[in-house]
py3Dmol code that shows the C-alpha trace and the ligand (Angstrom):
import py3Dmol

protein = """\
ATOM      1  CA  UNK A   1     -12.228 -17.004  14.614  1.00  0.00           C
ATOM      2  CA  UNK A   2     -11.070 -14.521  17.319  1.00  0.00           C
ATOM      3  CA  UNK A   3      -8.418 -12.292  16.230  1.00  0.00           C
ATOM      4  CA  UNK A   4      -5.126 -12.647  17.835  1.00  0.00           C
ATOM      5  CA  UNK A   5      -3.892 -11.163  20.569  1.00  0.00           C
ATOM      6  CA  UNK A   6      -0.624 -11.165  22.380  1.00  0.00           C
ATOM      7  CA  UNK A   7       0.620 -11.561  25.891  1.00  0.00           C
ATOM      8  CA  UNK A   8       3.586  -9.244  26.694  1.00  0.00           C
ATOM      9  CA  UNK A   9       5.430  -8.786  29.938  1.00  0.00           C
ATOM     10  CA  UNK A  10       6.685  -5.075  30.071  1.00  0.00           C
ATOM     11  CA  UNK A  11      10.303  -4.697  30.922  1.00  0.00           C
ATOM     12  CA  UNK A  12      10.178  -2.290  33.698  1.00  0.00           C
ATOM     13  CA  UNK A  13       6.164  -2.694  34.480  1.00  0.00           C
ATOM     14  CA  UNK A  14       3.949  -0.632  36.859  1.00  0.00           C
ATOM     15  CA  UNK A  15       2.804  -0.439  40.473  1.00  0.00           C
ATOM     16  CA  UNK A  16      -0.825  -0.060  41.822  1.00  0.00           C
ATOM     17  CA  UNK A  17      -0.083   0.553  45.631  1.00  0.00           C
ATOM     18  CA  UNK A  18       2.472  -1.897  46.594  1.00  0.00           C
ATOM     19  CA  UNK A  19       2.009  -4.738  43.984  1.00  0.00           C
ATOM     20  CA  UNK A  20       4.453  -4.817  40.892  1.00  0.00           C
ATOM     21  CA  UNK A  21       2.151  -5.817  37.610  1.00  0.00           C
ATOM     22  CA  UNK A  22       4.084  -6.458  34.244  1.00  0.00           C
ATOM     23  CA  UNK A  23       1.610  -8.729  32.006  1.00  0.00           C
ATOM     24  CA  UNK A  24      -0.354  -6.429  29.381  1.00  0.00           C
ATOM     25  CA  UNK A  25      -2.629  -7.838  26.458  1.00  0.00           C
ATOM     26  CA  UNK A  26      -2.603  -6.335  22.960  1.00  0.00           C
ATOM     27  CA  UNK A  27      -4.668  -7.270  19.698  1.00  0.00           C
ATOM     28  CA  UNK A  28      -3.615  -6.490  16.167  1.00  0.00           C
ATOM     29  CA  UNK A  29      -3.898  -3.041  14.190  1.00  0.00           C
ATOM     30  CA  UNK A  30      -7.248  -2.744  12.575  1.00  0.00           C
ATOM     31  CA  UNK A  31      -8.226  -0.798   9.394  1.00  0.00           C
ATOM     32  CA  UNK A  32     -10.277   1.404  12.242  1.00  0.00           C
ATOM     33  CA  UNK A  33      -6.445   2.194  14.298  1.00  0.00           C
ATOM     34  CA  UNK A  34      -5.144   3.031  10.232  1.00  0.00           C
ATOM     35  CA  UNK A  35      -7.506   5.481  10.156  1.00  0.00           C
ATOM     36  CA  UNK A  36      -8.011   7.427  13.572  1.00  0.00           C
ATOM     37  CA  UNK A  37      -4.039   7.343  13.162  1.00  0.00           C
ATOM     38  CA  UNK A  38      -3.845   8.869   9.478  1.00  0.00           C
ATOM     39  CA  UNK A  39      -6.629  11.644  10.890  1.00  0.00           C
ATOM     40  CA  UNK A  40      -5.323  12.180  14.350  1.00  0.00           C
ATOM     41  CA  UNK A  41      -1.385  12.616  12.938  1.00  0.00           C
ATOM     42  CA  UNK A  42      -1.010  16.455  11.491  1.00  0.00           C
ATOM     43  CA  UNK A  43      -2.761  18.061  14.993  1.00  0.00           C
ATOM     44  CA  UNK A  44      -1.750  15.852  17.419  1.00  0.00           C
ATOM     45  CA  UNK A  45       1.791  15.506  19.196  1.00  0.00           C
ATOM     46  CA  UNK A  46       2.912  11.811  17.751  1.00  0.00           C
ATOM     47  CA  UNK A  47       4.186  10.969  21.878  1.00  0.00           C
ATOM     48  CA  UNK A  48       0.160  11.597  21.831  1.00  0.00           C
ATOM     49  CA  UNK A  49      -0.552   9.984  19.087  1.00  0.00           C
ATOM     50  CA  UNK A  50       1.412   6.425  20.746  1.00  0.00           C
ATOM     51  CA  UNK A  51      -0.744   6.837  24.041  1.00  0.00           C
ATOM     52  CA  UNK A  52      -3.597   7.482  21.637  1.00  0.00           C
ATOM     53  CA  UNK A  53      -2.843   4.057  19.748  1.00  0.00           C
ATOM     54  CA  UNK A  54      -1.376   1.793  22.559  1.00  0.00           C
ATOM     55  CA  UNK A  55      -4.963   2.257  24.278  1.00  0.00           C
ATOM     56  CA  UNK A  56      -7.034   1.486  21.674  1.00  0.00           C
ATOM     57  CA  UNK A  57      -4.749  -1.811  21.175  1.00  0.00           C
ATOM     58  CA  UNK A  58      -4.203  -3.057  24.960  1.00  0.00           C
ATOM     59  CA  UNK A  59      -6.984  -5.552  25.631  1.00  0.00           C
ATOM     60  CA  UNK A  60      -6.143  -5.895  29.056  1.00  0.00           C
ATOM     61  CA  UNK A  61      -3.838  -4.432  31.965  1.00  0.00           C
ATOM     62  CA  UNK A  62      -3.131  -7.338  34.520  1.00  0.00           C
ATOM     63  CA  UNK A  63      -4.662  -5.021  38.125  1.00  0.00           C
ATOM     64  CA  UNK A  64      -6.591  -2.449  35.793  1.00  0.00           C
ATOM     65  CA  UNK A  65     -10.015  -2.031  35.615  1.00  0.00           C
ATOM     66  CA  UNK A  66     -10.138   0.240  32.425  1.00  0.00           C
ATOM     67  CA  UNK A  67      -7.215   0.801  30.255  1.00  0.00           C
ATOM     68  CA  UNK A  68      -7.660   4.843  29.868  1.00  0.00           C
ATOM     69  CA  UNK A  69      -5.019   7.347  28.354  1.00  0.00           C
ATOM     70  CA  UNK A  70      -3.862   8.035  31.635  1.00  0.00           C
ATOM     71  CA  UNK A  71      -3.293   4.254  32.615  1.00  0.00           C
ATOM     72  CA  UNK A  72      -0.940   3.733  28.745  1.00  0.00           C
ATOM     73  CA  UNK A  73       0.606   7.345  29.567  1.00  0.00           C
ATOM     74  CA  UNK A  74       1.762   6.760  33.184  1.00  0.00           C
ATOM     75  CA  UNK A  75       3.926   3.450  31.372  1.00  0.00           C
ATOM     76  CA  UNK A  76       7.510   4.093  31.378  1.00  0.00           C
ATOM     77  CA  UNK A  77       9.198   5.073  27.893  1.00  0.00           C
ATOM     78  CA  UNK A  78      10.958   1.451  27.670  1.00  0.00           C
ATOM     79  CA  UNK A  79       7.640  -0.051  28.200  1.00  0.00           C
ATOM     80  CA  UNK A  80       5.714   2.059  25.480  1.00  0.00           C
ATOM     81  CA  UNK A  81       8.766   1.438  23.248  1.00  0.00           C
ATOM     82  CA  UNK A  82       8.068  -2.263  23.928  1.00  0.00           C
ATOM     83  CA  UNK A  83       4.529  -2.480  23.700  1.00  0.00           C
ATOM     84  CA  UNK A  84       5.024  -0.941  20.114  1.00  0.00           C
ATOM     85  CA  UNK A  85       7.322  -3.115  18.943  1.00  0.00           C
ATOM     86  CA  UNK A  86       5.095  -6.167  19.926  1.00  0.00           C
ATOM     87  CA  UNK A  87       2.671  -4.312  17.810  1.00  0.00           C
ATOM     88  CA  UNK A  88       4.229  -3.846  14.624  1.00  0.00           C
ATOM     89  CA  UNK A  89       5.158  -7.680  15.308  1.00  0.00           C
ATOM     90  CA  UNK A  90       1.728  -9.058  15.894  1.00  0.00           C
ATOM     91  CA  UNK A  91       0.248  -6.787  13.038  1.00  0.00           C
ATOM     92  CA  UNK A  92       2.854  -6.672  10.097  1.00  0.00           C
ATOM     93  CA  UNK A  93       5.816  -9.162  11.547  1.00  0.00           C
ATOM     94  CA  UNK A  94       9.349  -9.321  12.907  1.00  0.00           C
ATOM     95  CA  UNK A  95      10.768  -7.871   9.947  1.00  0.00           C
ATOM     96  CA  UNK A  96      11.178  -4.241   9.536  1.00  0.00           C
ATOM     97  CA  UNK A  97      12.766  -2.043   6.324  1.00  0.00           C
ATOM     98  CA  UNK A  98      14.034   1.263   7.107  1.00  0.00           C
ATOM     99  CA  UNK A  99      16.203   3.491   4.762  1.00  0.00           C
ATOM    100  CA  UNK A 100      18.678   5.422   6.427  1.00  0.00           C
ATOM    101  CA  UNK A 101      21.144   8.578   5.875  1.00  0.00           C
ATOM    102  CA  UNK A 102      24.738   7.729   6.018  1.00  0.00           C
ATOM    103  CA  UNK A 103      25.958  10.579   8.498  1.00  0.00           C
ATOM    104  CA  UNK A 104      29.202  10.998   6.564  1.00  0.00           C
ATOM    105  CA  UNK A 105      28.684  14.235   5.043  1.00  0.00           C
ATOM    106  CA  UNK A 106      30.890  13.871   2.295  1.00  0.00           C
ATOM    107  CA  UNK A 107      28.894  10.179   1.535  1.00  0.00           C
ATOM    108  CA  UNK A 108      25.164  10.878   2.219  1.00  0.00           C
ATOM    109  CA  UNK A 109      24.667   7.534   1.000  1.00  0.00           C
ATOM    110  CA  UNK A 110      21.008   6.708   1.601  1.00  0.00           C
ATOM    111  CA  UNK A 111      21.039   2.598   2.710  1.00  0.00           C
ATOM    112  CA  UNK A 112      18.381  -0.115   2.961  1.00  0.00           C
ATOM    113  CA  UNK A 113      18.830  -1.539   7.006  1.00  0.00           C
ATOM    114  CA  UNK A 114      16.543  -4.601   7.800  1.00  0.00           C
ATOM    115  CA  UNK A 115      15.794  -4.519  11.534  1.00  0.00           C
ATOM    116  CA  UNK A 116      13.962  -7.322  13.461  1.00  0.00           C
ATOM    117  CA  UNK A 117      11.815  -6.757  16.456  1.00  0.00           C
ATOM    118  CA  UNK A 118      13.285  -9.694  18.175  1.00  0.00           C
ATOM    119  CA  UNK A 119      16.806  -7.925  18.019  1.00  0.00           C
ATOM    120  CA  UNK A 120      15.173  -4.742  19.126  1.00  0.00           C
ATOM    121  CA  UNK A 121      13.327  -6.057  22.509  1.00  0.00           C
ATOM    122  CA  UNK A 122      14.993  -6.184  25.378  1.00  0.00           C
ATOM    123  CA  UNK A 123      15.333  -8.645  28.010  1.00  0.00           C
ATOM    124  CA  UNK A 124      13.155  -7.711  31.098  1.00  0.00           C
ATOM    125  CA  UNK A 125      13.927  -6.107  33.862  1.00  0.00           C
ATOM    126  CA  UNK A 126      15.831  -7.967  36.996  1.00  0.00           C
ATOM    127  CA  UNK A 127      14.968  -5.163  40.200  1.00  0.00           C
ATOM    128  CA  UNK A 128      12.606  -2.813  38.652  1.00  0.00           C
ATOM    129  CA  UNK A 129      11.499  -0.128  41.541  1.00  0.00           C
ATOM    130  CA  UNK A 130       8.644   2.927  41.512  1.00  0.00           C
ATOM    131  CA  UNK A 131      11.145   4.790  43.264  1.00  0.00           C
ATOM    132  CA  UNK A 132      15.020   4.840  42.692  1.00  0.00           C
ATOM    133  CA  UNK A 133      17.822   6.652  45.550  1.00  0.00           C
ATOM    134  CA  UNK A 134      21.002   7.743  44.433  1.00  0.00           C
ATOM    135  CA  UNK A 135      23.582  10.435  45.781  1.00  0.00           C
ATOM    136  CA  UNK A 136      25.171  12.740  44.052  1.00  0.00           C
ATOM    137  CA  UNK A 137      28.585  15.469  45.369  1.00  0.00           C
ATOM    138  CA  UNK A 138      28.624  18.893  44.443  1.00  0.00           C
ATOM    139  CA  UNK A 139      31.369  21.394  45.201  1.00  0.00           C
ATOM    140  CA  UNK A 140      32.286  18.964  48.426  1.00  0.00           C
ATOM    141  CA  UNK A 141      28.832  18.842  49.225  1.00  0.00           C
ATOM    142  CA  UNK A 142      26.243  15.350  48.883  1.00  0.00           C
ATOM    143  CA  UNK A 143      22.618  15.494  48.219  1.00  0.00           C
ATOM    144  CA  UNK A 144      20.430  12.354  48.301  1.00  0.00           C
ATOM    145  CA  UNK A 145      17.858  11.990  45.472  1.00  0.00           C
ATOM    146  CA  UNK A 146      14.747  10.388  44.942  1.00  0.00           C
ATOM    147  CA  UNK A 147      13.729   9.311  41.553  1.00  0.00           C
ATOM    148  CA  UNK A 148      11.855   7.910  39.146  1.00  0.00           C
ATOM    149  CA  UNK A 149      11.313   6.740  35.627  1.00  0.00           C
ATOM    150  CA  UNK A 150       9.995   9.136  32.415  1.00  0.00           C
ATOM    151  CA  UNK A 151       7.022   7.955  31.532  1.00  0.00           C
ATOM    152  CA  UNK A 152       4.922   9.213  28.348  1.00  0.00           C
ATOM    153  CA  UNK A 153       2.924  11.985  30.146  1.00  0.00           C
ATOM    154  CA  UNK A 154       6.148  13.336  31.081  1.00  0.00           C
ATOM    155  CA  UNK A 155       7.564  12.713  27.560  1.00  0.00           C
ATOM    156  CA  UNK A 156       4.596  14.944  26.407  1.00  0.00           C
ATOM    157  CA  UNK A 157       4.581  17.755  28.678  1.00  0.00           C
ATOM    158  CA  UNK A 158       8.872  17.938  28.049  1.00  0.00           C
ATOM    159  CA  UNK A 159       7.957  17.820  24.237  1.00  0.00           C
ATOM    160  CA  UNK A 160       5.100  20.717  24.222  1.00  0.00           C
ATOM    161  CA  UNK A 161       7.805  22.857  25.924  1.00  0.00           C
ATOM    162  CA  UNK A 162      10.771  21.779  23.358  1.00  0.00           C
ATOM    163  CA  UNK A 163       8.865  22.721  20.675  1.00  0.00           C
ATOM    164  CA  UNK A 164       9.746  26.577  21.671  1.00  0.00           C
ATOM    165  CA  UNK A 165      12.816  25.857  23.756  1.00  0.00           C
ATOM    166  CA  UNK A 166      14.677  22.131  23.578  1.00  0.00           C
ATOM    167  CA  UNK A 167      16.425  22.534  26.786  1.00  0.00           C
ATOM    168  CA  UNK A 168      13.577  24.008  28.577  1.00  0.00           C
ATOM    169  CA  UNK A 169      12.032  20.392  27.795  1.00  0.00           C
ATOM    170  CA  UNK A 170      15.115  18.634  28.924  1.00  0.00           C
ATOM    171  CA  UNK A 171      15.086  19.974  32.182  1.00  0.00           C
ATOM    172  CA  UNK A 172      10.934  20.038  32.178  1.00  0.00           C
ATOM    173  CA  UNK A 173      11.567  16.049  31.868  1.00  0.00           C
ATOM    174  CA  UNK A 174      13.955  16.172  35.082  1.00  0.00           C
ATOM    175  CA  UNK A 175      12.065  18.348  37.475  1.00  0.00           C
ATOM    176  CA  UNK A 176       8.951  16.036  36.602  1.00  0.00           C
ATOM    177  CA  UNK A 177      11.180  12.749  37.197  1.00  0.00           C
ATOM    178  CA  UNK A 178      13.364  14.311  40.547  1.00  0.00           C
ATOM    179  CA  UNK A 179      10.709  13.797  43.543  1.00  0.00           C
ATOM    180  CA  UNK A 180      13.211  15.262  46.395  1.00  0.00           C
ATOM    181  CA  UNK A 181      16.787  16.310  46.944  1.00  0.00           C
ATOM    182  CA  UNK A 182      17.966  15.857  50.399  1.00  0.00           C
ATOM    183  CA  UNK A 183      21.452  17.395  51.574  1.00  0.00           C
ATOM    184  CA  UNK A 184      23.651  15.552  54.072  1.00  0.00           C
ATOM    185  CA  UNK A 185      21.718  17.315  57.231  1.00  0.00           C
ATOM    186  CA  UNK A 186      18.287  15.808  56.058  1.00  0.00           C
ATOM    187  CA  UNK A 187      16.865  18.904  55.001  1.00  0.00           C
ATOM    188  CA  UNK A 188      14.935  19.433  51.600  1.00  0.00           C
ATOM    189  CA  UNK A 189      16.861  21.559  48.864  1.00  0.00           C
ATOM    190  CA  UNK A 190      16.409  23.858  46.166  1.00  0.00           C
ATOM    191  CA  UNK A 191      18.208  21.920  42.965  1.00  0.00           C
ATOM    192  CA  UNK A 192      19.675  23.061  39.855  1.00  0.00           C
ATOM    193  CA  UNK A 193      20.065  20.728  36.848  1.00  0.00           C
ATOM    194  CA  UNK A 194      23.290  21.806  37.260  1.00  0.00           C
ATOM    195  CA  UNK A 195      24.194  19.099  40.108  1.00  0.00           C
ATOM    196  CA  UNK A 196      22.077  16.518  38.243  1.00  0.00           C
ATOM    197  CA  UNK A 197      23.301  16.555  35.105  1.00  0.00           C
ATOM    198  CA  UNK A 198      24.206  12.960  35.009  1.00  0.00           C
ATOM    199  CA  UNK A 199      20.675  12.246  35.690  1.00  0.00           C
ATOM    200  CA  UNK A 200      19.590  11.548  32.033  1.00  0.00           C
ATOM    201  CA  UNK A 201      21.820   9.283  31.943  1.00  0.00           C
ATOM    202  CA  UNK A 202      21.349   7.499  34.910  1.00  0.00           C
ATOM    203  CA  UNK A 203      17.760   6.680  34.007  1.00  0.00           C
ATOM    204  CA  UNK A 204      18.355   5.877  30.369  1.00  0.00           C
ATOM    205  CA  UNK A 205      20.724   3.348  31.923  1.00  0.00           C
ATOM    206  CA  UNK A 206      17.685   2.169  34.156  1.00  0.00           C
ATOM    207  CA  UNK A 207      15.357   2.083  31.216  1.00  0.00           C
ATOM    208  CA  UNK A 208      17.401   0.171  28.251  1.00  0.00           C
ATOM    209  CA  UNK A 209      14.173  -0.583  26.628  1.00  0.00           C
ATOM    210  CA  UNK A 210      13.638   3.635  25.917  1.00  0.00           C
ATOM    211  CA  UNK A 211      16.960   4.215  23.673  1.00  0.00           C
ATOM    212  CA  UNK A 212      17.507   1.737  21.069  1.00  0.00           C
ATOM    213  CA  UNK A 213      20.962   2.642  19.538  1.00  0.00           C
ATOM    214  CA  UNK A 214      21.414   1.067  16.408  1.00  0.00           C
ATOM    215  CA  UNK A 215      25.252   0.058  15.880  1.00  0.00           C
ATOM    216  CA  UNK A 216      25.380   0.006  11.962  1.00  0.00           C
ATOM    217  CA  UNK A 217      28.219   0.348   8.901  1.00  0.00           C
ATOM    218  CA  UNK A 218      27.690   2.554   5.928  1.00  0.00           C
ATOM    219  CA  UNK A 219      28.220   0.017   2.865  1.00  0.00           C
ATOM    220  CA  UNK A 220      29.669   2.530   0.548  1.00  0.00           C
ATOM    221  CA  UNK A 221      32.375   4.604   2.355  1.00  0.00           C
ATOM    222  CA  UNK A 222      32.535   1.648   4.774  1.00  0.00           C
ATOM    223  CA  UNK A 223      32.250   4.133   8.299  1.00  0.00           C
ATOM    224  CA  UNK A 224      30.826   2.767  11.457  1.00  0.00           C
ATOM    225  CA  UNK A 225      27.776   4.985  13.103  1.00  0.00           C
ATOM    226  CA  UNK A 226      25.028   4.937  14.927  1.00  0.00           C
ATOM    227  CA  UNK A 227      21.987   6.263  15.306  1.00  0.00           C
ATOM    228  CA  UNK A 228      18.799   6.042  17.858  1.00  0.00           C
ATOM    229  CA  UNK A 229      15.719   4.233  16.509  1.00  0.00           C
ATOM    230  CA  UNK A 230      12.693   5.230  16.971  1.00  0.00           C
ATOM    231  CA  UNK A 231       9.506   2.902  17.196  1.00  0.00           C
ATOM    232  CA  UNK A 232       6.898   5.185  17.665  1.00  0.00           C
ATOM    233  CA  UNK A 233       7.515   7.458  14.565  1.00  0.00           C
ATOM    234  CA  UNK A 234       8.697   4.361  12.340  1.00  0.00           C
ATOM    235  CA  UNK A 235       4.997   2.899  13.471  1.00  0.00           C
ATOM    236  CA  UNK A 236       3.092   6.038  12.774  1.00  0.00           C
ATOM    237  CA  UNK A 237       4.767   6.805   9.111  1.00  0.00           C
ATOM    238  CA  UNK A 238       4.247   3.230   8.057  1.00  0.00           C
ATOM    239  CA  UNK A 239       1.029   3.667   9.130  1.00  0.00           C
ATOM    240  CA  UNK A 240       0.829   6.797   7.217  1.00  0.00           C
ATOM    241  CA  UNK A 241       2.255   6.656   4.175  1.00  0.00           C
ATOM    242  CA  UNK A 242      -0.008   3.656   3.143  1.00  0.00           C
ATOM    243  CA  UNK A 243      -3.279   5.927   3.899  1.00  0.00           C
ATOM    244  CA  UNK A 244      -4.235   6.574   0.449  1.00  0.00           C
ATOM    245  CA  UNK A 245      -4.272   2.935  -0.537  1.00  0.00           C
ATOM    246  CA  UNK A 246      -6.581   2.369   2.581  1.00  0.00           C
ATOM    247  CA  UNK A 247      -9.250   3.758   0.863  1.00  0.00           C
ATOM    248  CA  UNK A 248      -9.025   1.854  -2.469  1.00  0.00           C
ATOM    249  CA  UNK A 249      -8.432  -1.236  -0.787  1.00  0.00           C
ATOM    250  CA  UNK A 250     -11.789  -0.512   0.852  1.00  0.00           C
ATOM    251  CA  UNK A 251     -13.483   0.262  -2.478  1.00  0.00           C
ATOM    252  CA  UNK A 252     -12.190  -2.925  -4.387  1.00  0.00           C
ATOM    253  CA  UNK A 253     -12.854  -5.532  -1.119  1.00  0.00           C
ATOM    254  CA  UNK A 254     -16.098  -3.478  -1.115  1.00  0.00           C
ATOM    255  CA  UNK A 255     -17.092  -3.631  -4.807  1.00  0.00           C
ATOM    256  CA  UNK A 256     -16.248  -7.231  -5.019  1.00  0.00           C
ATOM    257  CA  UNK A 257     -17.410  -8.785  -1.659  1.00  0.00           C
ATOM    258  CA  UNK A 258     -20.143  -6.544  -1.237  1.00  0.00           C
ATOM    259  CA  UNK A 259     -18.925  -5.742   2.908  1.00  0.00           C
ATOM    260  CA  UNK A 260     -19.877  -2.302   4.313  1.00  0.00           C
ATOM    261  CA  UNK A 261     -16.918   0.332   5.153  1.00  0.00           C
ATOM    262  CA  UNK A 262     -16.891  -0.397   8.752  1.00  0.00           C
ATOM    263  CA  UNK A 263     -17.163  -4.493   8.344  1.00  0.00           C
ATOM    264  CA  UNK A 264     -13.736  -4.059   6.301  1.00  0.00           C
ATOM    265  CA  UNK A 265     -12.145  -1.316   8.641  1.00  0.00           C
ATOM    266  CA  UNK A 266     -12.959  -3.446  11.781  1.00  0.00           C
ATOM    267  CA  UNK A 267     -10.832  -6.620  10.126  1.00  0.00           C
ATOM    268  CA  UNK A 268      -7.106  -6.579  11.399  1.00  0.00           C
ATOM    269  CA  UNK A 269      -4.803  -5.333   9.174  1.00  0.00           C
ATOM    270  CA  UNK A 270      -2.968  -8.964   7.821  1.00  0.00           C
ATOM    271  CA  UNK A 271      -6.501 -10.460   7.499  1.00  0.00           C
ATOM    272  CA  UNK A 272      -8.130  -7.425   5.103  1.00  0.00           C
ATOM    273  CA  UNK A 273      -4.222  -7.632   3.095  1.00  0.00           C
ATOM    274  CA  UNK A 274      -4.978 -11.838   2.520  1.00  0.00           C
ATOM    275  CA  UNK A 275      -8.258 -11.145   1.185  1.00  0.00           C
ATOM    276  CA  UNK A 276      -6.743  -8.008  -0.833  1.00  0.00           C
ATOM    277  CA  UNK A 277      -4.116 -10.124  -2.173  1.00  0.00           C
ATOM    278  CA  UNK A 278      -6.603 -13.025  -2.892  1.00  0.00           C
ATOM    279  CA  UNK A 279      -8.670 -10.521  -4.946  1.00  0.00           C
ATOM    280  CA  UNK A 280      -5.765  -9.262  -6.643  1.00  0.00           C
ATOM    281  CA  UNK A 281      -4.691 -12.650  -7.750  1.00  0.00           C
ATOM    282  CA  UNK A 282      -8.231 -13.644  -9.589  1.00  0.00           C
ATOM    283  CA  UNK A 283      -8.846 -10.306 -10.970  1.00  0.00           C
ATOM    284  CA  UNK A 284      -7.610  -8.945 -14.560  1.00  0.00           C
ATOM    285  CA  UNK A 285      -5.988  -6.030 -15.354  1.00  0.00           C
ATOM    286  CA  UNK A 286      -9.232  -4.196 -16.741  1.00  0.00           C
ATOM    287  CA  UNK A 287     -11.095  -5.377 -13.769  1.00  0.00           C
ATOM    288  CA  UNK A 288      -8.555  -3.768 -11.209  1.00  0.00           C
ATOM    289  CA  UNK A 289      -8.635  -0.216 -13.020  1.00  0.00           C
TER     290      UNK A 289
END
"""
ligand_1 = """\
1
ZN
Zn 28.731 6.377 3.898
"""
view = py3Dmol.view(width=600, height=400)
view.addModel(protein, "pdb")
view.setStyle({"model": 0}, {"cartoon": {"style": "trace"}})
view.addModel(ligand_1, "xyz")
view.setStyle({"model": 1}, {"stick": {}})
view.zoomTo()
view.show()
């Protein structure tokens, strides 16, 4: 049987020339993805590590020929953000358990939230463009801007300069994502983040999909908050944090079925936990030490 794979239409999309493409094929995490992940996580940048992942996972780019880090990084945040909750879905489910911090400092109650991808996706979008216009006044004066999207390579060149300076980064992320600024006699300015600052905004607005602001309640002091999700690094630590057993699931599906280390890495992940579980249920307690 052929493992599943999933058909996803990204919310914003991408453009090769002139034509608009949105449809994208993934398949599920394999045991293979666990472990290039687990090895790739302490040295690499994790907005590196997602590019890393999403290409080994997308199957096929509707207009692409190969599907290259270059091709996954030049997606829009939204659309990474999407593409990784489809894969959590297809490889582990809608459901997802996350503990969070109240931010009450006098509660720092520590909750239980159940998310669902389903509630996290978001509805595509209506007039996507490569290329957005907008004008903006400064001291009585208007400039006309051309801009476009974040996508992950500039998400990874802003974070390689935040790690010394944050808002070096921030404004990194602009001056990648501002292609011109006109003033009113058509000529080509010098800008300062200064008369952009609503910028940020203005694209987070245009990308929904990239900020997922969870709206919650702390269940102890009872205080409203919220607080930005994060797919990519919830992905990567569940991924993570279940290493070790990786390898003893290996040995025991290994010692008992007699298939070689790559045969049981190369199964996606919900298959190789049915057999696990199947194993577990016939074996005794002395037979599992
Ligand atoms: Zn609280």
């Amino acid at each position: 049987m052929k493992d599943r794979v999933e058909q996803v239409a990204l919310p914003n999309g991408y453009w090769i020339g002139e034509t608009h493409y949105r449809d994208v094929e993934l398949r599920m995490l394999t045991g293979f993805d666990e472990e290039f992940i687990t090895e790739s996580t302490s040295s690499t940048l994790p907005v590196t590590c997602i590019t890393n992942l999403l290409t080994r996972c997308i199957t096929r780019m509707e207009g692409v020929e190969e599907v290259t880090t270059d091709v996954v990084g030049r997606l829009t945040i939204g659309d990474r953000e999407a593409l990784l909750l489809h894969l959590r879905c297809l490889t582990k489910g809608n459901r997802m358990q996350c503990i969070l911090n109240c931010p009450q400092a006098d509660c720092n109650e520590l909750m239980d939230v159940e998310l669902s991808v389903s509630d996290l996706l978001q509805p595509i979008y209506q007039e996507p463009k490569p290329v957005y216009k907008d004008t903006v006044e400064s001291d009585g004066q208007k400039f006309h801007v051309r801009f476009r999207l974040p996508t992950g390579i500039d998400q990874e060149a802003a974070a390689r300069k935040a790690s010394t300076d944050v808002q070096a980064g921030e404004e990194l992320l602009l001056r990648r994502c501002v292609e011109t600024v006109f003033d009113d006699k058509n000529n080509e300015v010098e800008w300062s983040p200064e008369i952009l600052q609503d910028f940020p905004e203005k694209m987070a607005r245009l990308d929904p999909q990239a900020d997922l602001i969870l709206k919650l309640a702390c269940p102890i002091c009872e205080e409203p908050f919220s607080t930005l999700f994060d797919t990519g690094a919830y992905l990567l630590q569940e991924i993570t944090s279940t290493s070790d057993d990786l390898y003893y699931q290996i040995h025991l599906l290994a010692l008992h079925y007699h298939w070689s280390e790559s045969e049981i890495l190369s199964m996606n992940i919900s298959k190789r936990h049915r057999y696990l579980n199947l194993l577990l249920d016939s074996l005794s307690p002395e037979e599992l030490a």
